[in-house]
C-alpha positions as CSV (number, residue, x, y, z in Angstrom):
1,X,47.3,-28.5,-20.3
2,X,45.2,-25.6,-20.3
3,X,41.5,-25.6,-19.1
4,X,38.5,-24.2,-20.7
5,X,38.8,-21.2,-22.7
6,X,36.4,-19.2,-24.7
7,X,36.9,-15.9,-26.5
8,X,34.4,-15.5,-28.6
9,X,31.8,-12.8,-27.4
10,X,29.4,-11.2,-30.3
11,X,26.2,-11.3,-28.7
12,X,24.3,-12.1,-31.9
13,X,25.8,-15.2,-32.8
14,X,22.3,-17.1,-32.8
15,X,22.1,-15.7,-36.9
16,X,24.8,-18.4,-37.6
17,X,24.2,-21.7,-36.8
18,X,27.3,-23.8,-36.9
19,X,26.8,-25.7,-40.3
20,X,25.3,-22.4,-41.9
21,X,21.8,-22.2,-41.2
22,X,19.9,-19.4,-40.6
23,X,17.2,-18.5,-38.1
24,X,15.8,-15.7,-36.6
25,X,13.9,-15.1,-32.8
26,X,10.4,-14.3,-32.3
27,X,9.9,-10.6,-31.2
28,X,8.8,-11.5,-27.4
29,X,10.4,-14.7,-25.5
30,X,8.2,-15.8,-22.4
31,X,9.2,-17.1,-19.0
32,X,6.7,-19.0,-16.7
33,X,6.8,-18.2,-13.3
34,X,5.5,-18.7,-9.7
35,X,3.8,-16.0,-8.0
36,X,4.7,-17.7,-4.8
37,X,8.2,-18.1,-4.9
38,X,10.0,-15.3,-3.6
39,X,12.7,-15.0,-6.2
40,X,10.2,-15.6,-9.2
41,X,8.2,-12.4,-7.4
42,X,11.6,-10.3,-8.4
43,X,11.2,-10.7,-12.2
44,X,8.0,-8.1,-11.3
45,X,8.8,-6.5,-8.4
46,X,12.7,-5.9,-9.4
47,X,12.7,-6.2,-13.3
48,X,15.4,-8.8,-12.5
49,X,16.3,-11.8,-14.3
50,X,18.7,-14.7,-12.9
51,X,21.4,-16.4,-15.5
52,X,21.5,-19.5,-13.8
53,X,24.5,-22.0,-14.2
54,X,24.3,-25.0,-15.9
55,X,24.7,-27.1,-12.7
56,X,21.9,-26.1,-11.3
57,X,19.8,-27.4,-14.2
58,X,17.4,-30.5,-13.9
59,X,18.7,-32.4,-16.6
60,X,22.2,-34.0,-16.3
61,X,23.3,-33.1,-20.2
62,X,21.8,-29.9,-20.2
63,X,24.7,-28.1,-21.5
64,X,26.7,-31.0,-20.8
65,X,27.2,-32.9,-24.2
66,X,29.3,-35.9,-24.6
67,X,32.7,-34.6,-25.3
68,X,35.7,-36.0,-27.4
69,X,39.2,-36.1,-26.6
70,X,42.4,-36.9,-28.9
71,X,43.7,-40.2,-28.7
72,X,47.0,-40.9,-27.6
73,X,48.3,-41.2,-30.8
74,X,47.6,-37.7,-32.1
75,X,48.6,-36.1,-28.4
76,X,52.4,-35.8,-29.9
77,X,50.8,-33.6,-33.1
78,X,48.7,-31.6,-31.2
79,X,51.0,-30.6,-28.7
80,X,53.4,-29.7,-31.4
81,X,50.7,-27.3,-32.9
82,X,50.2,-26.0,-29.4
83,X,53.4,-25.4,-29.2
84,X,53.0,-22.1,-31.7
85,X,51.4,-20.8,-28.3
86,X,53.5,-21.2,-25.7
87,X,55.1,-18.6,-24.6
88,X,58.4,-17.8,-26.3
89,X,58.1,-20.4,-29.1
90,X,55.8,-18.8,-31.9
91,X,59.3,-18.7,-33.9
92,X,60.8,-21.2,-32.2
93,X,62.6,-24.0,-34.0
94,X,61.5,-27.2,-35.1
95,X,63.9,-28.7,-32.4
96,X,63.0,-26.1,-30.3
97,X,59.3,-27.6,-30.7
98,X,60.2,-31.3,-30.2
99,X,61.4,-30.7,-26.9
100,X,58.1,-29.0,-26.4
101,X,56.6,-32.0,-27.4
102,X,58.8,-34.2,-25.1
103,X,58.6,-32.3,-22.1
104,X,54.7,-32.1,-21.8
105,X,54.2,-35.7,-23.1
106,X,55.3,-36.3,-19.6
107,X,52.2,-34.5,-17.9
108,X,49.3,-34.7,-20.5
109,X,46.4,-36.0,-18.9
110,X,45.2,-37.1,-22.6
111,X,47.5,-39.8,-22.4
112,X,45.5,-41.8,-20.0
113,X,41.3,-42.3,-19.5
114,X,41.1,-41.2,-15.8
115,X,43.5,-37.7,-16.9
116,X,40.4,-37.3,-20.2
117,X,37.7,-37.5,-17.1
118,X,39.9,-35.5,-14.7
119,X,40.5,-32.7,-17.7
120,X,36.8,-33.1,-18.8
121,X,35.2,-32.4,-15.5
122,X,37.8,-29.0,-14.8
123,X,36.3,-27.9,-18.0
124,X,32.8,-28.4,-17.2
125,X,33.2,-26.6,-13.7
126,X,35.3,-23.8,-15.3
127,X,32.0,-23.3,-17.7
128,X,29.9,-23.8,-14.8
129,X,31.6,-21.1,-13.1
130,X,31.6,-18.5,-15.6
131,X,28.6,-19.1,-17.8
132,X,24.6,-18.3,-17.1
133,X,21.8,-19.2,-18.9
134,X,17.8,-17.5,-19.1
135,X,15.8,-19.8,-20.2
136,X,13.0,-18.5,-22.5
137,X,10.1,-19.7,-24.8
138,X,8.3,-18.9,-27.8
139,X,5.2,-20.2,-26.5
140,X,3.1,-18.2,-23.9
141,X,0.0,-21.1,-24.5
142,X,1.8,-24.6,-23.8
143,X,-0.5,-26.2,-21.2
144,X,2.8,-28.3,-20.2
145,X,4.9,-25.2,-19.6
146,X,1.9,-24.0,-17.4
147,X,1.4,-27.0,-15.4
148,X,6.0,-27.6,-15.2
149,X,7.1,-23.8,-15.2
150,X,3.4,-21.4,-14.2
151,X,2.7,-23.4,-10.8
152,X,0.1,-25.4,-12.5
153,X,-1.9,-22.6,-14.1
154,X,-1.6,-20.5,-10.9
155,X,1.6,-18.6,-11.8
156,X,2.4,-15.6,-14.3
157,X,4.1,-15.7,-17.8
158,X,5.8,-12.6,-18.6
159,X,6.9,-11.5,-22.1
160,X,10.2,-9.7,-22.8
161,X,11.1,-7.6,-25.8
162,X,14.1,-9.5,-27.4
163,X,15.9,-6.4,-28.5
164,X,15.7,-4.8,-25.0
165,X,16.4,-8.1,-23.3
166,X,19.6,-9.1,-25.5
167,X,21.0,-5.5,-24.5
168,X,20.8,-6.4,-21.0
169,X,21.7,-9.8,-21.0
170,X,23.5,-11.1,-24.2
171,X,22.8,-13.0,-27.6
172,X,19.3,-15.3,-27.4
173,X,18.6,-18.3,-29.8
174,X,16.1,-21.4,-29.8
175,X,17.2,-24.6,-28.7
176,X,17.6,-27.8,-31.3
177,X,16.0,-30.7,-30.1
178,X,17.9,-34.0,-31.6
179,X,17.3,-37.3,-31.2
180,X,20.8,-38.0,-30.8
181,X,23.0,-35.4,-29.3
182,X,26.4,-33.8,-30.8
183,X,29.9,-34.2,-29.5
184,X,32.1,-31.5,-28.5
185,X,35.6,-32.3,-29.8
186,X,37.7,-31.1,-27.5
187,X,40.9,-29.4,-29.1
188,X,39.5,-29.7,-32.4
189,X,36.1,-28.2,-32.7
190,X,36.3,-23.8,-32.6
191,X,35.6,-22.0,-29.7
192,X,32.2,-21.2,-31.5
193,X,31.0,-24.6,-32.2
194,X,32.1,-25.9,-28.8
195,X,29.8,-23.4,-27.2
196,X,26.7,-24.1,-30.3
197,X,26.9,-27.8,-29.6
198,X,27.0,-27.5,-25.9
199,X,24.5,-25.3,-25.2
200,X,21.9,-25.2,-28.1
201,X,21.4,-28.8,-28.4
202,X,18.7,-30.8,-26.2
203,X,17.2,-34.2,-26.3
204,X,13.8,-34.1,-28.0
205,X,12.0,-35.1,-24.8
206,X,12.3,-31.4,-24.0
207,X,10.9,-30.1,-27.4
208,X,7.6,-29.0,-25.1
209,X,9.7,-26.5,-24.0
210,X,10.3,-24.7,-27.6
211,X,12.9,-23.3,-25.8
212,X,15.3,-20.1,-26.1
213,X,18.2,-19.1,-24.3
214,X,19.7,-16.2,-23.5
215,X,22.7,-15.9,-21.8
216,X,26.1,-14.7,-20.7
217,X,29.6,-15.5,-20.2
218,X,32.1,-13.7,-17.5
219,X,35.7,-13.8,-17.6
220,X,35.3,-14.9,-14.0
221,X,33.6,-16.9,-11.6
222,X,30.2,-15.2,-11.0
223,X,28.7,-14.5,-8.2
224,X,24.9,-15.0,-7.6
225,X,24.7,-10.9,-7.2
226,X,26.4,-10.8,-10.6
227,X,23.8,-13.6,-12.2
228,X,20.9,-11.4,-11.1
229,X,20.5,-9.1,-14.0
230,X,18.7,-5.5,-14.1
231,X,16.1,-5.0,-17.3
232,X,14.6,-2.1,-17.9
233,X,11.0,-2.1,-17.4
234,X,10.2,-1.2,-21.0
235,X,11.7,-4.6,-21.6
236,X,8.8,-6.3,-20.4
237,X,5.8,-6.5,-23.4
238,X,3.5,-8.4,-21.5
239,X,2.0,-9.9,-18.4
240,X,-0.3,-12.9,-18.7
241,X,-2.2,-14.2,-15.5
242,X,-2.7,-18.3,-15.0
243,X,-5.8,-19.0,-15.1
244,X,-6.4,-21.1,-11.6
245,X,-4.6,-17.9,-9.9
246,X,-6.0,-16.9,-6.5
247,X,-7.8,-12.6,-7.1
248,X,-5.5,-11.7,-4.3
249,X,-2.5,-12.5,-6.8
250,X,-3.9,-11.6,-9.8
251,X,-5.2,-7.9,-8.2
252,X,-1.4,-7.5,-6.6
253,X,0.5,-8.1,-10.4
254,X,-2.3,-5.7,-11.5
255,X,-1.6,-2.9,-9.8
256,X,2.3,-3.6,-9.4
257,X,2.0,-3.7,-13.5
258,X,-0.1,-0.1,-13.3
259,X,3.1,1.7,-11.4
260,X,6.0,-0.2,-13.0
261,X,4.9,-1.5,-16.0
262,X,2.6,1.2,-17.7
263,X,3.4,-0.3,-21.5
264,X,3.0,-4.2,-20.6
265,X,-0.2,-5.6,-22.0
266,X,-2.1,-7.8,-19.4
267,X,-3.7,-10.7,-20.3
268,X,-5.6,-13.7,-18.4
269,X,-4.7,-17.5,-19.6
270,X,-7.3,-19.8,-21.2
């Protein structure tokens, strides 16, 4: 059985939500930071942004959705349509296919629960391994992203031009908070709705976040050189100061914003 897979790569995929709805992003996303921390200091003193993997994220089904495998009973059908795969068999015959069918029946870890958990979890780390996520906002006010994400009040909040950001990065779209969240069904759902489900749905006690994400998917395991990302400086819109920051920060983004960051509106949080 194969592990995860995903081919689909358009970068704007956010205009389509999977049962057809539309939606569009704001014109700058924000992203809270602490002046403090040494690798938040790099979004300003770099112009770097870091896709981080989903297992590094604080909560558990962040981009970890229940997930849905066959039953038993429907293994025998759905190896037979994999069969049209395989190498050598796309015009194989139907006997041909049956012995397909026979021969990996013997192996199929969706014939038994601990093989589903065993196959579930090689999936997850596969994603884990090749996917990164920026996590954004619409919001550059919230008083809870402040106090979670801005040091409480004493950190920065910088906005990025979407356009400028996507080019560097990859597609962006908003988060759907749901009270109850979807399944991915494994070998059934498309590459495309396997990825919307799994990584656009949150549970609504993160809709304080207003959350989007951009992000991007390798055809390898990344490295954490490779998750750091280089924007160009025009990509940054706008720099807004917490309002509890020490003048000693707030003077060093200042004049760090005056060489690097000519275009970037400054602004000081209420």
């Amino acid at each position: 059985m194969s592990t995860y897979h995903f081919t689909w790569t358009t970068p704007k995929f956010y205009t389509e939500y999977v049962e057809g709805g539309k939606f569009s992003n704001p014109k700058i996303l924000y992203k809270y930071r602490d002046w403090t921390n040494k690798f938040h200091k790099t979004l300003l003193t770099e112009t770097k942004v870091y896709l981080a993997s989903p297992k590094s994220f604080e909560d558990p089904l962040d981009c970890h959705v229940p997930e849905d495998f066959p039953e038993p009973k429907e293994v025998p059908s759905l190896l037979y349509k994999m069969s049209y795969n395989a190498d050598r068999l796309p015009i194989a015959t139907h006997a041909e296919r049956l012995k397909y069918v026979q021969k990996h029946l013997q192996t199929s870890p969706l014939l038994s629960p601990l093989g589903r958990i065993q196959l579930a979890q090689e999936f997850y780390q596969e994603f884990c391994d090749i996917f990164g996520v920026l996590s954004l906002t619409a919001d550059p006010n919230s008083d809870d992203m402040w106090e979670k994400y801005g040091a409480n009040y004493k950190g920065f909040c910088v906005g990025f031009d979407i356009d400028l950001l996507e080019n560097a990065v990859g597609g962006a779209g908003p988060v759907i908070y749901t009270d109850e969240l979807p399944h991915v069904r494994y070998f059934k759902d498309s590459d495309m709705e396997q990825h919307i489900k799994n990584v656009f749905f949150k549970e609504k006690k993160w809709r304080f976040e207003q959350e989007y994400r951009a992000h991007k998917i390798w055809n390898h395991k990344a490295s954490n050189e490779e998750r750091n990302i280089q924007l160009p400086p025009e990509a940054i819109k706008e720099i807004i100061l917490g309002k509890d920051m020490d003048e000693k920060s707030k003077n060093e983004i200042i004049e760090l914003a005056k060489l690097k960051y000519p275009q970037a509106t400054i602004k000081f949080g209420k």
